[in-house]
Each structure stands twice: as structure tokens, then as C-alpha cells.
N, C-alpha and C positions, 0 to 999 in steps of 0.2 A: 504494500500500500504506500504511496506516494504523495504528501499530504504537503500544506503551505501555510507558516505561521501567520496569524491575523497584526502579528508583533511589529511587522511591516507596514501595514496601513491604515490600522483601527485610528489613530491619531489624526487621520487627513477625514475622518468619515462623522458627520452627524446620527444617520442612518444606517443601520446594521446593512441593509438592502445595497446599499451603494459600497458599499464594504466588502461584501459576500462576492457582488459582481466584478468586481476587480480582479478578485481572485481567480474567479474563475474565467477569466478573459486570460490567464497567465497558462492557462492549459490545465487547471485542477479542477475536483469534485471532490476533494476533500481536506477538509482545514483542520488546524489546533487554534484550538481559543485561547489566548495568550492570556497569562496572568495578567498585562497592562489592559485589558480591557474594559470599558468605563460599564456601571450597572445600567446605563442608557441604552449602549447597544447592546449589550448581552441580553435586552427584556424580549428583543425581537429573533433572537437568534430561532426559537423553537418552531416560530412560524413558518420561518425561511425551510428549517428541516422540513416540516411538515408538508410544506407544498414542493418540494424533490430539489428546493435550488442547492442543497451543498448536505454536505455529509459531514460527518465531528467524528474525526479519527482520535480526536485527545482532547484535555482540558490540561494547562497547565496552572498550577494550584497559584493563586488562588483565582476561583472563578467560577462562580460570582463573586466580586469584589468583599472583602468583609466586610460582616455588619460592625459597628459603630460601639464600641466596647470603653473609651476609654483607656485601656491598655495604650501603654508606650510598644510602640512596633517600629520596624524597618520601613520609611516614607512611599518604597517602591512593589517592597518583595513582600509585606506583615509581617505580622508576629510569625515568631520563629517555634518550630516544633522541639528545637534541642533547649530554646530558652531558659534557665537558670528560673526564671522568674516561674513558680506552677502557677499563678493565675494569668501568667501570656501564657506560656503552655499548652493550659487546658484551653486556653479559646483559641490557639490556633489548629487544635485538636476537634473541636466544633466547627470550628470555617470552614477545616478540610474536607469535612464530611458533606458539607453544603455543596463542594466542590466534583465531590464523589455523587452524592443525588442527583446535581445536575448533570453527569457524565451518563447517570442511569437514564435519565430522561430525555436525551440528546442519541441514546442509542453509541453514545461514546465506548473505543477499544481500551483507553486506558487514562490514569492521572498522573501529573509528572509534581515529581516535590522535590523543592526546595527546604532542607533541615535546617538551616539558620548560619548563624556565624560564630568565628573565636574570637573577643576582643582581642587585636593588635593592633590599633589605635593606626598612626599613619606610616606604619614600616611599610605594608604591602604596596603601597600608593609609591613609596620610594623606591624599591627595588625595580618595579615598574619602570621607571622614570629612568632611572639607571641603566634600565635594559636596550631603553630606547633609544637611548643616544649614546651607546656604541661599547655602554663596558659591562658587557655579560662573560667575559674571560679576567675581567679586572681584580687584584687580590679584595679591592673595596667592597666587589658587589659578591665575592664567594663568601667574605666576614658578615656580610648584613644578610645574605642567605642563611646562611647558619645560626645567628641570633635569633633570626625571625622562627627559625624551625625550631631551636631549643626553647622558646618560649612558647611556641603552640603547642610543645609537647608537653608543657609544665602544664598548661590550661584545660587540655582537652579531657580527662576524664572525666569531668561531670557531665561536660555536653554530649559526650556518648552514652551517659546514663538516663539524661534526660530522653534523647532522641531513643532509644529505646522504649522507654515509657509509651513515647505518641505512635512507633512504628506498631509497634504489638498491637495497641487499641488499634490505628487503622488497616491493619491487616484483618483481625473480625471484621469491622465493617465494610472494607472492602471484600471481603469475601462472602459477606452477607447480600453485597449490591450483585456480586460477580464483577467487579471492575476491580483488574489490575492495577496497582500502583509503581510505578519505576522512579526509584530514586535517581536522582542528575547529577550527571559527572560536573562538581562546581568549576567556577572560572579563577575566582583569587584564592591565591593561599589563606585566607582567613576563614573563609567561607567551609561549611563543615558539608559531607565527610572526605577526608584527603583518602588516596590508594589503599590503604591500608585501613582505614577504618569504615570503608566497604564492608570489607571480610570479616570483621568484628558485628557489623549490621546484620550481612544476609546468612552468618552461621548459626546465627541466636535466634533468626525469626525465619525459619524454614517453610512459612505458607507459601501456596503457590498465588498469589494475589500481591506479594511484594518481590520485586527484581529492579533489576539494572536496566538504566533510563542513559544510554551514552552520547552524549555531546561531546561530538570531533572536535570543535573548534574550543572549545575548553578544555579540552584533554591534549590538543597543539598547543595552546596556549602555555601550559604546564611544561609540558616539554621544551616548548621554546625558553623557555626560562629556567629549566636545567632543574626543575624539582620533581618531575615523574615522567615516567617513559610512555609516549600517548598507548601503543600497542597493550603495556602490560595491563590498562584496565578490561581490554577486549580479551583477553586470553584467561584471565582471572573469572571474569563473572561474566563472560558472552551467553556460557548458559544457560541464565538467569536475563539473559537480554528480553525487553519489551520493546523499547522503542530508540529512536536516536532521533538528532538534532544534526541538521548537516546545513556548516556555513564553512567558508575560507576565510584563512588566519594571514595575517602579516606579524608578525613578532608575536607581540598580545592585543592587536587588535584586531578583534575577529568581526561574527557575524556579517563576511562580505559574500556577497552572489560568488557561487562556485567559477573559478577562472578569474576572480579579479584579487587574487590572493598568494599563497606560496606552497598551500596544502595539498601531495598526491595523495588524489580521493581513492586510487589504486589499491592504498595501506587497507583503508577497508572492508574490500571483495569478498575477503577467505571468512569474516565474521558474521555477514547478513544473511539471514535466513528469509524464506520468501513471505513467513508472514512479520517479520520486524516491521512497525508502524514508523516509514521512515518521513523525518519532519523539515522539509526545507526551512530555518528560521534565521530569515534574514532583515536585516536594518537599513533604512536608510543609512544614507545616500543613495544607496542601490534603485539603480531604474528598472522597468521591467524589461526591457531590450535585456538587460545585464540578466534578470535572474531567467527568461527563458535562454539563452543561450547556455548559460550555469546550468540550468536543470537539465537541458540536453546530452551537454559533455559529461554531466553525471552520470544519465541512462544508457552514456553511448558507451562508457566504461563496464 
């Protein structure tokens, strides 16, 4: 299945209808509801299904937008499911379920989540920045990697204990709705789970309603910056694979239409199975000249 995130032009659209149809003027029949999309147009989306304009291969969490809690959350992505805080926690444990209902009722194949983040305050933003302007071999930028990783490693065991907590509960309910959930390969070092605290996730919560959700261009990302090796999250938990996100990477800036990047989508072939929910999820700038040409030299590989 060959689907196109709404990540790309929900922001240009007052009306779901005129949103929908773009999409499918790009050569699709089947989309993922982006987490950024407003509760305006997500109210029309079930219509749209219903009269055969478009199909919902995915919901990426959150979506429906959350309700209005008060809780301090993340201004873009919500409350976090590994949150330290159990009263975000639990509501982000509530949202997602909202997220999972509306997947049930969309006829949707799976949920994509987001587990939260580690505070590191503005190291990742710097090695970033480091990267970018030429000294990723530099002794500065192997010392500030290494900080940054000895201090994730100090923080992270509570936030695996949390995100545990919400994985379990949404695995019942997920497998109450029958809607799989695939955890996403994150983009910053901060952002939770790194390579390895995958394999602490999918060993403890063996239901078949939770698996691996892999994003190429965040798993390049990683590897362009010399913190994990893109292939070994696909060789690791490919068998656990539900869906992926496929954009082109320049260093670490990704989400570019396939071909206007550095990424061979070749790497891969050996991993996708015919039913993997695969999710073109691309960002402006990108034109649509750019992402049908992109999605072709994908399909032509």
C-alpha cells in the first residue's frame, strides 16, 4: 500500500475536500492523517471516506487533535506517553485512544506514536548545528556527542518505565479496536526510544497490535550524525515492521520528495514486505512536480 502524508498540505487547506483532492491529483487513494492536522478539517474527513474520495491507510497520533486538559504538553507533538508527569501520562494515554477510535472508524490499517522526549535542554540543537557546517569528524563535535549520550543515558530509565506503563494499556486497547500500533523511528537524539530501547519496548510487550513504525529519513538522519546505523533498526525489528515513512535526507534535514536528497532508497528493498503501509511524508518546500517524480523513482526501484 502506497499512501501520502496530509503533513504536506493540510496547512494550505481550509476544507478537508480541497485537501483530500490534492492529494489525490498526486496519483494517491490513500493518505495518513498527520498529527499536525487542525480539528476543522479532520471533522470532514469521515465524509470524504464515506463517499469513496480517499482511503486512511494511518493516523499519526495525535489525531484528533487533543482535547483541552490543561496539562503542560509539547506545543507541536502533546503530551508525551513516557512523561515523568502521570497526570500528562495518563491523558496522553486517553488522547491516544481517541486516536485509535478514530482509526477504527476511518477503516484505518494502523496508529503511528510518538513516546515523548529526554530533557537535554539545547545540546541536540548544537551538535546539529555542528554537523552542519562541516565538523562531524571534528574532536569538538565526537566530545559533545559523547556528553550528550552519557547524559541520556543517566536520564533515560524512568522514561522507559513510564512509556511502558502507556505501551501495555494501548496494546489492550489496541487490540480491542484491532488496530495496530507502530512505534516511530524518532529524529533527535533526545526524542525517546533510541536503537536500543526499541528492544527493551517490543520484548516486554509481545502483543501482536504493537510493532515497528520505521522512518528512513530519521533513521538517515541518525546515521548521518554518526549515532546509529540506519540498516540496524530494519534488521532488528523489521519483523515487527507495520509501516514506514519514506522522505530524502540531506545531513539532518530530511523530509525532502525522494531524488531531491542524498538517501539510496535501494538500502530498503530487502526489508518491505508487500503488505508494509508505506507512507510518502513529505514537507514543504517540496512541489508536486518534485514528489511525483520522487514517488516514481521510488516505485521504479
Amino acid at each position: 500500500m502506497l499512501s501520502f502524508s496530509t503533513c504536506w498540505n493540510s496547512w494550505r487547506h481550509r476544507h478537508a475536500a480541497g485537501m483530500i483532492e490534492e492529494i489525490r491529483s498526486l496519483g494517491f487513494e490513500y493518505c495518513e492523517l498527520s498529527f499536525l492536522l487542525t480539528a476543522r478539517l479532520f471533522r470532514d474527513i469521515p465524509e470524504l471516506v464515506r463517499q469513496g474520495k480517499i482511503k486512511i491507510s494511518s493516523l499519526h497520533n495525535y489525531c484528533p487533535p487533543p482535547l483541552e486538559s490543561g496539562r503542560k504538553s509539547d506545543r507541536l507533538q502533546g503530551p508525551s506517553l513516557s512523561a515523568l508527569d502521570e497526570r500528562e501520562r495518563s491523558w496522553a494515554v486517553r488522547q491516544t485512544m481517541r486516536t485509535i477510535d478514530a482509526a477504527k472508524d476511518l477503516g484505518a490499517g494502523a496508529v503511528v506514536l510518538h513516546l515523548g522526549k529526554i530533557k537535554l535542554g539545547s545540546l541536540p540543537s548544537k551538535l546539529r548545528t555542528l554537523a552542519e557546517s562541516g565538523g562531524r569528524k571534528s574532536r569538538r563535535y565526537q566530545s559533545l556527542k559523547e556528553k550528550i549520550l552519557k547524559k541520556r543515558r543517566s536520564r533515560r530509565k524512568p522514561f522507559v518505565g513510564q512509556a511502558l506503563k502507556s505501551v501495555r494499556r494501548l496494546a489492550e486497547y489496541g487490540e480491542e479496536r484491532k488496530i495496530p500500533l507502530g512505534i516511530e523511528t524518532r529524529y533527535s537524539i533526545s526524542e525517546f526510544p533510541a536503537l536500543d530501547e526499541f528492544g527493551t519496548l517490543l520484548e516486554q510487550i509481545s502483543s501482536p497490535f504493537i510493532g515497528y513504525w520505521h522512518d528512513a529519513g530519521h533513521a538517515q538522519v541518525k546515521e548521518n550524525l554518526g549515532l546509529e546505523e540506519h540498516e540496524e533498526y530494519l534488521r532488528r525489528y523489521g519483523p515487527r515492521l507495520i509501516g514506514m515513512h519514506i522522505h530524502d535526507v540531506t545531513l539532518s534535514r530530511d523530509h525532502k520528495a525522494p531524488g531531491q536528497g542524498e538517501f539510496d532508497f535501494k538500502r530498503l528493498g530487502e526489508f518491505l514486505k508487500r503488505d508494509t503501509i508505506k507512507v510518502f511524508e513529505i514537507h514543504p518546500p517540496a512541489t508536486a512536480e518534485e514528489i511525483k517524480a520522487g514517488v516514481e523513482y521510488v516505485k521504479n526501484l
